[in-house]
C-alpha positions in Angstrom: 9.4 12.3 -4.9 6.9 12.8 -7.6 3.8 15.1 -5.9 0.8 12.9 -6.8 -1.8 14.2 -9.2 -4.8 13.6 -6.5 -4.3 13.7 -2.8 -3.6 10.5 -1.3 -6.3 10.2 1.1 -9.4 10.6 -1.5 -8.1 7.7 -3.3 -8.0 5.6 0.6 -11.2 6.9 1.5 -12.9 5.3 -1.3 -10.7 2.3 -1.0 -12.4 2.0 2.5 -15.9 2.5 1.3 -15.1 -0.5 -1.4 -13.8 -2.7 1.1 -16.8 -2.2 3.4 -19.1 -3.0 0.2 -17.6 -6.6 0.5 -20.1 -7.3 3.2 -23.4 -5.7 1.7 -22.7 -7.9 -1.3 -22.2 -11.3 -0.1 -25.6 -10.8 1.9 -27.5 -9.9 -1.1 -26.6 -13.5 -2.6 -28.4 -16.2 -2.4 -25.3 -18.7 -3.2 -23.6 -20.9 -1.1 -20.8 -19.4 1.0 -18.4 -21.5 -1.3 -19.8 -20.7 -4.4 -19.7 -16.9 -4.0 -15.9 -17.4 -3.0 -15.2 -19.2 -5.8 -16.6 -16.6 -8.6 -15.1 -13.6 -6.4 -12.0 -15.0 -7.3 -12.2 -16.5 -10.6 -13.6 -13.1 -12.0 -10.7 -11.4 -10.5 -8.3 -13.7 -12.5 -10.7 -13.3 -15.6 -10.2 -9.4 -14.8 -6.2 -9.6 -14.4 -5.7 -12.1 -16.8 -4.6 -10.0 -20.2 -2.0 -7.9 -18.0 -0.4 -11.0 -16.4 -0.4 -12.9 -19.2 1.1 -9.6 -21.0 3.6 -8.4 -18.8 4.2 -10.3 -15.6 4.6 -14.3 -17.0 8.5 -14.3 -16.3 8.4 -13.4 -12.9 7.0 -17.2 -12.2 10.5 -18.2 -13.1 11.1 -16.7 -9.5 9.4 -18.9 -7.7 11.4 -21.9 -6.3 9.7 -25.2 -5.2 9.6 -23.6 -1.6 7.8 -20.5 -3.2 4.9 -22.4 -4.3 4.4 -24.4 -1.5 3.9 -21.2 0.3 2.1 -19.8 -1.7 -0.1 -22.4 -2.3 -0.7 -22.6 1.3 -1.5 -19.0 1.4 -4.1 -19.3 -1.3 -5.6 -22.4 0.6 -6.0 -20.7 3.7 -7.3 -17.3 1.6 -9.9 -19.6 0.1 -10.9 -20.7 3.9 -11.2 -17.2 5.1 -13.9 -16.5 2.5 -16.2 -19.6 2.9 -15.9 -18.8 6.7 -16.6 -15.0 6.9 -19.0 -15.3 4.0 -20.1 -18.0 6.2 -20.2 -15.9 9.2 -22.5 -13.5 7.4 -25.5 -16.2 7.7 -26.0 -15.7 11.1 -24.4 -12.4 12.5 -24.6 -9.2 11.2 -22.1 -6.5 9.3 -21.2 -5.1 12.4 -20.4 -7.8 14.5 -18.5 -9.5 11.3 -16.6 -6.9 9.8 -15.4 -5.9 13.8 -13.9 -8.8 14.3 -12.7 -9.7 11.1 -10.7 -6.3 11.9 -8.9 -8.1 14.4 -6.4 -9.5 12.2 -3.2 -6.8 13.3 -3.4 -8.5 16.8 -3.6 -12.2 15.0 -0.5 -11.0 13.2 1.3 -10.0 16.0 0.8 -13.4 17.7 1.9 -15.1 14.5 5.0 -13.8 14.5 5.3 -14.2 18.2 4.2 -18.4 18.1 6.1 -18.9 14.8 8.9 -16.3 14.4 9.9 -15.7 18.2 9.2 -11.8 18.3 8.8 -10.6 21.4 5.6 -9.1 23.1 5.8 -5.4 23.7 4.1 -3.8 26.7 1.9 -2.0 24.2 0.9 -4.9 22.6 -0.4 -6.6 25.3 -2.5 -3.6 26.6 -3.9 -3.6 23.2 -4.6 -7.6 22.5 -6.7 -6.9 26.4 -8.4 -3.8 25.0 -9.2 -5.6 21.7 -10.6 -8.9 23.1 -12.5 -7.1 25.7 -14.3 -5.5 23.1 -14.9 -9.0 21.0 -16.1 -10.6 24.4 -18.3 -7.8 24.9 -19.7 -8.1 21.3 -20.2 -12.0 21.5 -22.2 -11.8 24.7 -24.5 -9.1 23.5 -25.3 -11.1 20.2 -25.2 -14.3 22.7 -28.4 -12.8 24.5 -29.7 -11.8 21.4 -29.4 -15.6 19.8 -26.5 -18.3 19.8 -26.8 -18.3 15.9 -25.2 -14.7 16.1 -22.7 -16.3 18.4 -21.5 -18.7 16.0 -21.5 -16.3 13.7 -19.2 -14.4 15.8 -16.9 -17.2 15.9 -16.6 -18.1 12.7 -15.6 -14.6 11.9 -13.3 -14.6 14.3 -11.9 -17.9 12.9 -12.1 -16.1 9.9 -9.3 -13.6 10.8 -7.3 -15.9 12.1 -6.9 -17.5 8.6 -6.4 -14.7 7.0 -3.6 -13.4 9.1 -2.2 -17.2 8.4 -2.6 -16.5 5.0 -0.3 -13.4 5.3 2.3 -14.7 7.0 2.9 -17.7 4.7 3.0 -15.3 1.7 4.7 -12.3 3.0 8.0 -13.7 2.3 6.9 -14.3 -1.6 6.0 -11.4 -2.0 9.3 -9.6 -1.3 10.3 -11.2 -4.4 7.5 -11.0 -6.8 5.5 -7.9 -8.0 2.0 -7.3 -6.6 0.3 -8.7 -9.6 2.0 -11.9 -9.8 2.0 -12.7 -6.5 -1.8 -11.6 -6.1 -2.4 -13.6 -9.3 -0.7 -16.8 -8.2 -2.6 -16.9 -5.2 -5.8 -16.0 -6.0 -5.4 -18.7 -9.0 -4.7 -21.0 -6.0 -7.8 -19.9 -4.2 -10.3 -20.7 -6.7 -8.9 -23.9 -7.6 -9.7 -24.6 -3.8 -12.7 -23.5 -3.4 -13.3 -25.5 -7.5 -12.9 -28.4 -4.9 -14.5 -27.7 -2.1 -17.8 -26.9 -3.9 -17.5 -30.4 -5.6 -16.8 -31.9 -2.6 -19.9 -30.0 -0.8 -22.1 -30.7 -4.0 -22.5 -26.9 -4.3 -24.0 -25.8 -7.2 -22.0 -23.5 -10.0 -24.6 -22.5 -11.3 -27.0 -21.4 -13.5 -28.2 -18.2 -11.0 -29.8 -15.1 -12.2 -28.6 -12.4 -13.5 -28.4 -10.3 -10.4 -26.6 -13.1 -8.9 -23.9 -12.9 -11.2 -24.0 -9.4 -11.1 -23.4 -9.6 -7.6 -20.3 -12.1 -7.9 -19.0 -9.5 -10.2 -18.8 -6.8 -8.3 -17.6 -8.5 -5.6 -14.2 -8.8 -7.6 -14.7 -5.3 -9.0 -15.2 -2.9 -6.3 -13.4 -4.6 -2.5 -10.6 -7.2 -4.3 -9.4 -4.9 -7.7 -10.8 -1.8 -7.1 -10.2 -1.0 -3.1 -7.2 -2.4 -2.4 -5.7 -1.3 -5.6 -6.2 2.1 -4.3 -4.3 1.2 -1.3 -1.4 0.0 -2.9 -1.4 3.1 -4.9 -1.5 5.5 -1.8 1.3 3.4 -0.5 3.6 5.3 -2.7 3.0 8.5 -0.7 1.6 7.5 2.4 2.9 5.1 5.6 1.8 1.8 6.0 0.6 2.3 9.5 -1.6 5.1 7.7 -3.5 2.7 5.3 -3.8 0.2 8.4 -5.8 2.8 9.9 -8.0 3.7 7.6 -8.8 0.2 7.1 -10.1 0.1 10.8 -13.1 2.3 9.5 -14.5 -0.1 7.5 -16.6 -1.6 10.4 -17.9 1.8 10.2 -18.7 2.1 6.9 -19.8 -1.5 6.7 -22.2 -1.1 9.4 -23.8 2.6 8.0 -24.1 0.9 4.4 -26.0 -2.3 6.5 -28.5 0.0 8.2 -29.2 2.0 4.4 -29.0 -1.0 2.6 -30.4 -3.9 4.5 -32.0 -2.4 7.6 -29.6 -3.6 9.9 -29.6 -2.0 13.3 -27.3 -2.0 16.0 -27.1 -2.6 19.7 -25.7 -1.1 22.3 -23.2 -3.8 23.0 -22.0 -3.6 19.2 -21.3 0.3 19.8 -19.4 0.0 22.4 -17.7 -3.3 21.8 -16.9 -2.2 18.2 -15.8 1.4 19.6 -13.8 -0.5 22.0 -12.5 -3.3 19.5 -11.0 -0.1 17.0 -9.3 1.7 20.4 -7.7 -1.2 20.9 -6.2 -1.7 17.3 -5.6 1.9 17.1 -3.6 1.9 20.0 -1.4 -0.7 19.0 -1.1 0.6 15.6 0.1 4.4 16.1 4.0 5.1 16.8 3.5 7.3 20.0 7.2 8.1 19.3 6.8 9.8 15.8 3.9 11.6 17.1 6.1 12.9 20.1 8.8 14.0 17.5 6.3 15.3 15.0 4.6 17.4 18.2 8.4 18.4 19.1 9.2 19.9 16.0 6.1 22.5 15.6 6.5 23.6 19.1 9.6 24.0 19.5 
């Protein structure tokens, strides 16, 4: 394989610190929670538009009548996850959100368990308790602080639980389509959702000022193109399982940019319910058995 011209880890470390941007910029707006979903993804589709429309248009040909069911589905519950964890942002803080919006591996896992009949490891149990230990601890310690930050904790959490949904609709799509199509198709599916939902709200599209919009576009710049692009890059050279980690510190970096940024401080129940949250993913994310054999081979 072709030795990469940067190493792959810069290029996820500031994929992280995009991601955990996501956050910080959805509280500096003043728009509705459906609203600022709405331009996120239209300006990414304004963004991707000239090299879709350049290169990728056959591919739709792919896509059979089950295909865009799917994939419309995915896009509607993408849409949902935004309005909710934008949502969510109203009333909790970064920390509490972005932790449990982390969550999602463990969502996966019971997806596939409800809808696909996989079976529940030992491991994966020990880590769904660790996880949702952590989550109870962090609801009751924003409980006492007000119930708002408990709802907001709950819409977060209902949050993940769509996008995992959204994932498990699509993942079968996309072993068939390239990463732009498919991320094209459904993000065109997305806003015409959320084009909906705002009607149907009586949201307003607009006008905002300029740093509103300037907001909105950065939102599709720097977490939806620009940090996950980076992933997918690294993917190349790099495991799956290592992305998935490095993913689990942006809670951290969401929360250190919330304290700079917006003053946000954190309790001693978010520490240690976040701390104990990320144990708990972590250890169901790491192959024990890989790091056995890796340990094996230097010495021995």
């Amino acid at each position: 394989m072709e030795k990469p011209s940067i190493h792959p880890f810069i290029p996820i470390i500031i994929g992280v610190i995009s991601v955990a941007m996501s956050a910080i910029f959805v509280k500096m707006t003043t728009a509705d929670s459906g609203v600022t979903a709405f331009y996120r993804m239209l300006f990414s589709i304004l963004i991707m538009s000239p090299l879709f429309f350049l290169k990728y248009t056959h591919e739709l040909k792919k896509l059979s009548k089950r295909d865009w069911l799917f994939t419309s589905i995915a896009g509607f519950f993408l849409a949902f996850h935004f309005i909710l964890w934008f949502e969510s942002l109203n009333y909790t803080s970064v920390a509490s959100s972005t932790v449990l919006v982390t969550l999602q591996p463990l969502f996966a896992f019971a997806g596939t368990y409800f809808f696909f009949k996989e079976r529940l490891s030992a491991k994966t149990i020990v880590s769904a308790l660790i996880a949702i230990g952590g989550s109870v601890l962090i609801a009751y310690g924003d409980f006492k602080i007000s119930g708002a930050a408990l709802f907001g904790d709950i819409l977060a959490l209902i949050a993940c639980a769509l996008i995992t949904a959204y994932l498990l609709f699509g993942q079968d799509v996309r072993k068939r389509l390239s990463l732009m199509t498919y991320t094209f198709v459904v993000y065109g599916v997305s806003a015409i959702t959320l084009f909906f939902y705002i009607i149907i709200k009586g949201e307003s599209f607009g006008p905002y000022p300029a740093q509103e919009w300037m907001w909105f576009l950065l939102l599709a710049l720097i977490p939806n193109l620009f940090g996950h692009t980076l992933f997918n890059w690294a993917l190349k050279w790099v495991s799956t399982n290592v992305i998935s980690i490095a993913i689990l510190f942006e809670p951290v970096g969401a929360a250190i940019l919330a304290y700079i940024i917006l003053g946000e401080l954190l309790s001693a129940t978010q520490i240690i319910g976040g701390t104990i949250v990320l144990t708990g993913i972590l250890f169901f994310l790491i192959d024990y058995t890989k790091i056995k054999r890796v340990f094996f081979k230097v010495f021995t």
